[in-house]
C-alpha positions in Angstrom: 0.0 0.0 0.0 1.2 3.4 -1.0 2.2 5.9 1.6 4.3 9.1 2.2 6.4 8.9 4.8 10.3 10.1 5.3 11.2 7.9 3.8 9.7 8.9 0.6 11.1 12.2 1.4 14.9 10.8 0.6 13.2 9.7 -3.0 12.3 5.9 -0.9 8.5 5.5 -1.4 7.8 2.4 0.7 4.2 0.8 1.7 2.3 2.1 4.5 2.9 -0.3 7.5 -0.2 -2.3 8.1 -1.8 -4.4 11.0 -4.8 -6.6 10.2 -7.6 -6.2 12.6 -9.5 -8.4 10.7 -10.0 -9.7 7.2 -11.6 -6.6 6.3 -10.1 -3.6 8.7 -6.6 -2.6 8.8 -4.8 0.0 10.5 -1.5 1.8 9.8 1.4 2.3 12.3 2.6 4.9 10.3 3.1 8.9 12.6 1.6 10.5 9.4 -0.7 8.4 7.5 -1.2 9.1 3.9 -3.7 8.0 0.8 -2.8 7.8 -2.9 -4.0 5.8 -5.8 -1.9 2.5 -5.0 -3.5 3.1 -1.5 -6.8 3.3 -2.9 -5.9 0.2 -5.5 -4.6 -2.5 -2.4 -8.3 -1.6 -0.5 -10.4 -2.2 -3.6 -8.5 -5.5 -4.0 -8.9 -6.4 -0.2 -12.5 -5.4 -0.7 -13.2 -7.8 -3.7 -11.4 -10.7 -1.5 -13.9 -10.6 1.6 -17.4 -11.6 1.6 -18.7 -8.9 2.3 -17.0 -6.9 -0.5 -15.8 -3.8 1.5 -12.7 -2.8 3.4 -11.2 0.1 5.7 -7.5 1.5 6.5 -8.4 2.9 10.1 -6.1 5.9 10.6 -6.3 6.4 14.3 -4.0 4.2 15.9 -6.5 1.6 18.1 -10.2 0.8 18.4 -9.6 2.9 22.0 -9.1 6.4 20.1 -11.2 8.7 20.7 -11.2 10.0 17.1 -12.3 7.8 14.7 -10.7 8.5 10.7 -11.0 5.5 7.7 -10.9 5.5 4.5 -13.6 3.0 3.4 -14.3 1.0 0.4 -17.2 -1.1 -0.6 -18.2 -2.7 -3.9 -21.0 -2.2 -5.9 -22.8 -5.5 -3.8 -21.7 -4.4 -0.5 -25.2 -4.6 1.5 -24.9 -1.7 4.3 -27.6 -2.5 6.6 -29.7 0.7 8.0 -28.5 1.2 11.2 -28.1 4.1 13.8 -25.6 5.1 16.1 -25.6 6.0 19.7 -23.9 9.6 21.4 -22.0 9.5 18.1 -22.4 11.4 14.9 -20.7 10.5 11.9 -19.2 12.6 8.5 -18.8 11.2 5.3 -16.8 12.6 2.8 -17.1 10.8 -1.0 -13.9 10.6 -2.8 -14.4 8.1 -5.7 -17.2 6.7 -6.6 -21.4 7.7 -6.6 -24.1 6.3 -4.0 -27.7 7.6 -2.3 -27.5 7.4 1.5 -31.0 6.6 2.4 -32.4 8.1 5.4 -34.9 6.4 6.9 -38.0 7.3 10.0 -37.9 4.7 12.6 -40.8 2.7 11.5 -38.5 1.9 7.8 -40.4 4.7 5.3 -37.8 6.6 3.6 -37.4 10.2 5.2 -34.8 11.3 2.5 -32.4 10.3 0.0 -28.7 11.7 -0.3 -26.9 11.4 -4.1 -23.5 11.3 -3.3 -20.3 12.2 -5.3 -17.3 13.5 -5.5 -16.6 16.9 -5.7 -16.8 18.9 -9.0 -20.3 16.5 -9.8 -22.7 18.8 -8.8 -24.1 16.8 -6.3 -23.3 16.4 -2.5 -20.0 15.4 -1.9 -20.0 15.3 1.9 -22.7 14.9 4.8 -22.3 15.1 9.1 -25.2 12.6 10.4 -26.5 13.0 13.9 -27.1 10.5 16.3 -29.8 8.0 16.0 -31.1 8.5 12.7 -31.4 5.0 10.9 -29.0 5.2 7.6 -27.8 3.2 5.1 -26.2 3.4 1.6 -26.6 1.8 -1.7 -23.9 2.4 -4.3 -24.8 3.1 -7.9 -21.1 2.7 -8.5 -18.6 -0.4 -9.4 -16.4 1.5 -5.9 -17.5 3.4 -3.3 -14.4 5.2 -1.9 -14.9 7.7 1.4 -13.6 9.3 4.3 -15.9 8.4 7.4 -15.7 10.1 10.7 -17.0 9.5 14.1 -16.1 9.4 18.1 -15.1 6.4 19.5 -13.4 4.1 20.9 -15.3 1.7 19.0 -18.1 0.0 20.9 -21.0 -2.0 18.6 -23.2 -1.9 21.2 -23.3 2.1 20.3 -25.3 0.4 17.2 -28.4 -0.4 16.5 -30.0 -2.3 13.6 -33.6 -2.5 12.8 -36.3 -5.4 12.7 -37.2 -4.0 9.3 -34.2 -5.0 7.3 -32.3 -7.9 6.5 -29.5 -8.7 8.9 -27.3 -9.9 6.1 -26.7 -13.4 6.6 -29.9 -14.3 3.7 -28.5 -13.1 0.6 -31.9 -13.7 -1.7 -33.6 -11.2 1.8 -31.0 -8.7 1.1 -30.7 -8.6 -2.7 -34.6 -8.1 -2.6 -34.7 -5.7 0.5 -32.0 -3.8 -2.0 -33.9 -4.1 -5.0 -37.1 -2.3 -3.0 -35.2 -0.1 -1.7 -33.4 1.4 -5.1 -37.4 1.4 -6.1 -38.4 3.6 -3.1 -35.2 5.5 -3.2 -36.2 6.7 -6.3 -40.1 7.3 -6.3 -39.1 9.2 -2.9 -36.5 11.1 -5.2 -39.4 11.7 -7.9 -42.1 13.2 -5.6 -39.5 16.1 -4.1 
């Protein structure tokens, strides 16, 4: 993986040091952690290895931080179930890549629908989402690169899923759950 470091400053690019915390999260040990395209290029690949089709370079050092940063990609069949978060907002910043984050009341309707892209698109690029507002993303993209950021440390009880969506482990449930979705996504998108 691509990063600037001293190294590179003596003319010695050399790969940002990694540490697996799983097949799909990594985090760098680097002091200054950097992103370029070869960066960018090792995720996506890492991404199209796991089931589940995404990955994420943490750049805070631990799960502890306080400060969550990651660079996250997904696939174009990632499933992001709707969830909410707990006395933690998030930001999300779209670098490559084109998706609607779907906004959802508690009961599952759609409240509103986000088209992301990068900047330069003429659509939104970035978005800060409160606490416990049920979210969730479906990409219109073969990548979906972004920065995300939230407080931490990381605690998935801080997370709650609804009753109203898949869970992910049916993949016939979640491909349709998607596929209605994308349909309301877009009637909601019709009748602004």
């Amino acid at each position: 993986m691509g990063s600037s470091s001293s190294n590179e400053t003596a003319g010695k690019g050399r790969p940002t040091s990694l540490r697996a915390q799983n097949p799909e999260v990594y985090y760098s040990d680097d002091a200054i952690v950097t992103v370029d395209d070869a960066t960018i290029a090792e995720l996506k690949r890492i991404a199209a290895g796991n089931p589940r089709l995404r990955s994420r370079l943490c750049t805070h050092p631990d799960p502890s931080s306080g400060l969550h940063e990651m660079l996250i990609v997904h696939h174009r069949e990632a499933y992001v179930r709707p969830h909410m978060h707990f006395g933690k907002p998030e930001s999300f910043h779209v670098i490559e890549g084109t998706a609607q984050v779907v906004i959802f009341e508690d009961d599952g309707r759609i409240r509103d629908v986000l088209e992301m892209a990068p900047y330069g698109q003429g659509k939104r690029c970035y978005y800060r989402m409160p606490e416990q507002v049920f979210h969730s993303i479906l990409i219109t993209s073969e990548w979906l690169v972004f920065h995300e950021t939230t407080a931490g440390p990381f605690d998935p009880s801080r997370t709650a899923f609804p009753d109203w969506a898949p869970d992910g482990s049916d993949a016939a449930a979640v491909q349709d759950y998607v596929a209605k979705t994308g349909v309301l996504a877009a009637e909601h998108r019709a009748g602004r």
